[in-house]
N, C-alpha and C positions, 0 to 999 in steps of 0.2 A: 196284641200291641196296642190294639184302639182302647181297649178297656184299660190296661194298664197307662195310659195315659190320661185316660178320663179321672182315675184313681191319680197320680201326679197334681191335675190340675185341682182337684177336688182339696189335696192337701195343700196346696200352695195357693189357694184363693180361700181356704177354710178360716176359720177364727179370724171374720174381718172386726166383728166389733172387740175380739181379746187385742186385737193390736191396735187398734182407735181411738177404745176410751180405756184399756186396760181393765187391770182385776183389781183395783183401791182408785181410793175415792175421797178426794179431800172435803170433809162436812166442817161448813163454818159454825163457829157457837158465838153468841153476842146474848151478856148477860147483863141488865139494871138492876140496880145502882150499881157507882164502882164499889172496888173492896172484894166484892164475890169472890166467891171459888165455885169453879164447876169440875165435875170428876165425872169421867163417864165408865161405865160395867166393863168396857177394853181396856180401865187402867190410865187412861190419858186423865190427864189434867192442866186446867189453864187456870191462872191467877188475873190476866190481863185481856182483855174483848176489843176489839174479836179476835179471836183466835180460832187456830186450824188445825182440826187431827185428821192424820188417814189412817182409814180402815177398809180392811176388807169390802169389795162391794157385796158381797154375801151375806156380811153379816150384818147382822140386828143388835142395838143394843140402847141403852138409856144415858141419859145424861143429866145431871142433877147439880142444882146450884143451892148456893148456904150463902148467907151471910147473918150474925149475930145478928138479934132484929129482928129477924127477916123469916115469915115461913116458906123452908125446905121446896123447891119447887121441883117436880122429876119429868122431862120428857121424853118418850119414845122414839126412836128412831126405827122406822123399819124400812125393807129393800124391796123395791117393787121395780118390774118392768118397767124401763124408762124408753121414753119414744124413740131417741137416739140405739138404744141397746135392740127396740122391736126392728127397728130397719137393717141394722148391720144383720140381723139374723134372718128377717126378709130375703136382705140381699145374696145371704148363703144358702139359702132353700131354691132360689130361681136360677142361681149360677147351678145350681146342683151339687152344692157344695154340705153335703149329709154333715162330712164329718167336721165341716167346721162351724156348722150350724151344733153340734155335738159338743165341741169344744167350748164355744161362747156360750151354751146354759150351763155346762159342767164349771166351767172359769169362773161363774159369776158376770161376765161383761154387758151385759144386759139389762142389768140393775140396776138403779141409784137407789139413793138413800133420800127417804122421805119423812119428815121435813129435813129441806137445805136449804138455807141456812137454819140453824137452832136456833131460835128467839126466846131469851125468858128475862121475865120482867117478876120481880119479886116481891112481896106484897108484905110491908111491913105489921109487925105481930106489936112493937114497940108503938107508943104514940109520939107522935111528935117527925118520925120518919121517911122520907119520901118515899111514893112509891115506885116504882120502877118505871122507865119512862125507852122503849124503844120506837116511840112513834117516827123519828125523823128514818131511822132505819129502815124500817117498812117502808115509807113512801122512796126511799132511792132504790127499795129491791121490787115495789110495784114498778117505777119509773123503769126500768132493766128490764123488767120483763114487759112492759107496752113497747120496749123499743124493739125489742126480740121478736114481736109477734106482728110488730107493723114489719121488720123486713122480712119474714116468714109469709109473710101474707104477699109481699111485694113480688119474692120470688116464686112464687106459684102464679102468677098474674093475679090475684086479687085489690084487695082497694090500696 
């Protein structure tokens, strides 16, 4: 009876990070100058920035922006262990939760997608063209993540 409730709990506290952050993933793309098109190897495509696809957190794939002009620019995206996905699975290994530490690597929930957001700035081929300008972007997604990290810091008792 004990075991079989150990086994109960095990699946009922299991896959904390498949239910947390789920198995997709919304990646933002933000492409310079207007006009672009960005297409990414899952098939999405955006005409207008920023814009949002979800994909799989598993999967890996590129994303690539055009505009007349303008040389082809391709980024990568790939799926690495993310700090939020290392804890939930922590959390299933200490609870003694095998199999749902099993379930969040099998699920993908573990993952994000790196780089997020997608940044591309495209670099004119034409004279005369601007070149691609996501500076103020960067500084509000630096600004987001110093504010992130002063209350991360705050909640651990640090400075």
């Amino acid at each position: 009876m004990k075991i079989a409730l150990l086994v109960l709990a095990g699946i009922s506290l299991g896959g904390c990070a498949t239910v947390t952050r789920g198995t997709s993933e919304d990646v933002a793309i933000y492409v310079s100058p207007e006009g672009a098109e960005a297409t990414s190897s899952t098939g999405h495509s955006c005409e207008r920035f920023p814009c949002s696809i979800e994909v799989s957190r598993k999967t890996e794939f590129s994303v690539t922006a055009k505009l007349d002009g303008y040389e082809p620019q391709t980024v990568f995206v790939r799926s690495d262990v993310a700090p939020g996905g290392a804890a939930g699975l922590a959390g299933n290994i200490l609870v003694g939760g095998i199999i749902g530490a099993g379930v969040d690597v099998a699920s993908g929930a573990t993952l994000s997608h790196l780089p997020n957001p997608v940044l591309i700035e495209l670099v004119p081929v034409t004279p005369g063209l601007p070149r691609g300008d996501l500076s103020a972007v960067r500084r509000s997604i630096e600004a987001k993540q110093a504010k992130q990290s002063a209350a991360a810091m705050r909640q651990v008792g640090g400075v």
